[in-house]
N, C-alpha and C positions, 0 to 999 in steps of 0.2 A: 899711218893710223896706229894707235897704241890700244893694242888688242887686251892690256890688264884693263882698262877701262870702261871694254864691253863687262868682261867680267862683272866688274865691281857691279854698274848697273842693276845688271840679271841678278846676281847673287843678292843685294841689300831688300830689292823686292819680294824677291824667294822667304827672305826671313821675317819679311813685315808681314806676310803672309800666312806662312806658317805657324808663326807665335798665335794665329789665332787658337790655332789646336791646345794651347800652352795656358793661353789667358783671358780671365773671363772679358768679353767682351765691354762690361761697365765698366770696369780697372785697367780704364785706357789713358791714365793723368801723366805716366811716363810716354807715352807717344806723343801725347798732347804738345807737352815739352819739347820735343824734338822736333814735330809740325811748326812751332812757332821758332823756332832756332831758325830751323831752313827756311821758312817764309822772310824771315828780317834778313837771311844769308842771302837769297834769290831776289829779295830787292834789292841790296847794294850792289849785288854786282853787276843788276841789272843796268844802275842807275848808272854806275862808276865807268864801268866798261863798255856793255854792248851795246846803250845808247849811242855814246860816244865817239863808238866805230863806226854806225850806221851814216852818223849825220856826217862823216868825215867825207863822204861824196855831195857833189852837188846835185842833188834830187830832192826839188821842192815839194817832192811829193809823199815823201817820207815818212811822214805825221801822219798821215792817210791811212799808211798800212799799220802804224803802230793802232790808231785809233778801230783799224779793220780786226785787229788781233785779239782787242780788248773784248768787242763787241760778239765775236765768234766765239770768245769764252764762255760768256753768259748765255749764246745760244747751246753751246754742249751740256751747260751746266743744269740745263730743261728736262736735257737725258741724263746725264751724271748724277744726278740727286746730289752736287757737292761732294761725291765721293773723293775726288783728289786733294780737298780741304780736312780728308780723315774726317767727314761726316758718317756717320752710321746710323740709320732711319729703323726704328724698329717697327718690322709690319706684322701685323698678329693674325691676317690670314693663314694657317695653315700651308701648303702645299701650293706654290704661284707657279707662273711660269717662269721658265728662264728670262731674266732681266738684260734681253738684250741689247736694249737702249742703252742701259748702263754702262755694258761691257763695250761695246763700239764706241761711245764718244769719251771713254776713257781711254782705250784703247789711242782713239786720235790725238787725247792730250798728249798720252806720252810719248807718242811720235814725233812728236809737233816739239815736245820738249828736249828730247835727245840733241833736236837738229845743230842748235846754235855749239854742240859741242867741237865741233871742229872745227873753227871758226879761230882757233886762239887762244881761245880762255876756260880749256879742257879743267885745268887742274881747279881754278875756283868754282866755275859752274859742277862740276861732277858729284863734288862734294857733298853740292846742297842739293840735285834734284834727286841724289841715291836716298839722300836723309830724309826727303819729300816724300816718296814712294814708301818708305816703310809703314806710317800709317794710312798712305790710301791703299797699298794691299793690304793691308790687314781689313780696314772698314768694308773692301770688297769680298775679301772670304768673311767676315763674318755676316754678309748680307745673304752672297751664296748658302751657307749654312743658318741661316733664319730662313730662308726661302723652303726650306725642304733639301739639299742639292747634298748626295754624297759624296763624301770623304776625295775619290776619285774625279769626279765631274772636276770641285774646286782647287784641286792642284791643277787640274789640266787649263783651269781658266786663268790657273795664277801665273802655270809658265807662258801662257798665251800674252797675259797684260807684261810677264816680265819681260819679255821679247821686244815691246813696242820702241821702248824708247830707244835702246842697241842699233833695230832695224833703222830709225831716225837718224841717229847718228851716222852709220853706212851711206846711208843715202845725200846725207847733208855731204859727205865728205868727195861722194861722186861727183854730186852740181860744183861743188867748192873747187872741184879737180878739174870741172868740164868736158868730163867722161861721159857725160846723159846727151849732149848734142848743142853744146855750147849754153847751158840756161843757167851758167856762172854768174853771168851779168844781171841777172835779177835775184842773184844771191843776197845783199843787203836787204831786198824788200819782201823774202821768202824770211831772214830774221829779223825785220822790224812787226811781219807779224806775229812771229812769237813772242817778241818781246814785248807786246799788246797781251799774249796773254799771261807773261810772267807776270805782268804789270797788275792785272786783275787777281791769278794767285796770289800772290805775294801779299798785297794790301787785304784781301777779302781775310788772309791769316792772321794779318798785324792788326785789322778790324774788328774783328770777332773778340768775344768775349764768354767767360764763361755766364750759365743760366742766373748766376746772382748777379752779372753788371756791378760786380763788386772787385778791390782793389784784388792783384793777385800775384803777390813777390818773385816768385819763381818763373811765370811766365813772363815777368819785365825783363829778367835777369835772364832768360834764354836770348830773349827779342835784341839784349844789348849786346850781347854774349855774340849773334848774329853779323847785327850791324859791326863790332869791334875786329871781327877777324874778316868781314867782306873788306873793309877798310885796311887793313893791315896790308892786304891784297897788293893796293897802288904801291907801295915800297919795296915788292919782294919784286919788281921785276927788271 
């Protein structure tokens, strides 16, 4: 296990996070940018590689979990409010309770996303889910802080979310190792369901559009920008 790699994770969320204290919340068009980079990044390499590896066994049953991964995204996404998409919901009550729906089923995305990192394909996947997570912590502290929630509360929930995906990783790397009690052998189907929900991140990013549904240069040009160096990938190796 390559320990700068937890690092990188923790630390890229830490700053998506923090810059909330930095930047106003509306003037969030340079995160945007980088959402859609990693969304075009996290599908290619989706497509290119860790599909690719999955089907590499004979398990006709494959398709199953990928389609199981897609479908569990959209159910988190009930409690997420899109926050892993760097959605930010403005709520004008006053003073709410802690959004712990929120924080739990992002919490499980990012664990769930860590996972496939040991697997192989450390250096192209890492890149894009560190760049992912910047704007969903940030959409998550600036929710926390709409919420009512002090300065204190929202770091301690930021190092909690930036934890998730690390501990995924760790864990991914146990079953991959066969250290948990032999449940290596359902390693493939433990990442075809992630790979169901990169499937649903990734698109639901490249999907989206901004409030005018109008043409938008710079967000093509990230989205290409994505796809060109997921691609680039297949030759470096």
């Amino acid at each position: 296990m390559e320990y700068w790699q937890i690092v990188v994770l923790f630390i890229s969320c830490i700053a998506g996070g923090i810059s909330v204290f930095f930047l106003k919340s509306d003037n969030s068009k340079n995160l945007k940018l980088i959402l859609s980079f990693s969304g075009a990044y996290l599908f290619g390499i989706t497509v290119l590689h860790l599909i690719p590896d999955i089907y590499h066994q004979d398990d006709k049953f494959i398709g199953l979990f990928v389609l199981g991964g897609f479908l569990f995204q959209i159910l988190l996404e009930q409690f997420s409010e899109g926050i892993e998409h760097g959605h930010m919901h403005h709520h004008k009550h006053g003073h709410e309770v802690f959004p712990l729906g929120i924080m739990l089923s992002l919490s499980l995305h990012a664990f769930l996303e860590g996972m496939p990192l040991a697997e192989g394909h450390q250096h192209e996947l890492l890149w894009g889910i560190a760049l992912h997570h910047i704007p969903a912590a940030f959409a998550l502290c600036s929710l926390m802080l709409e919420s009512g929630r002090k300065r204190a509360t929202v770091i301690w929930v930021l190092v909690i979310f930036a934890l998730m995906s690390p501990l995924g990783f760790i864990a991914s790397n146990l079953i991959g190792n066969g250290t948990t009690g032999g449940i290596s052998e359902y390693f493939d189907r433990i990442m075809a369901v992630v790979i169901g929900i990169f499937l649903h991140i990734s698109t639901t990013i490249l999907f989206e559009s901004g409030v005018e549904h109008h043409f938008n240069r710079k967000k093509l040009i990230a989205v290409i920008g994505g796809m060109i160096i997921a691609v680039s990938s297949l030759f470096l190796h």
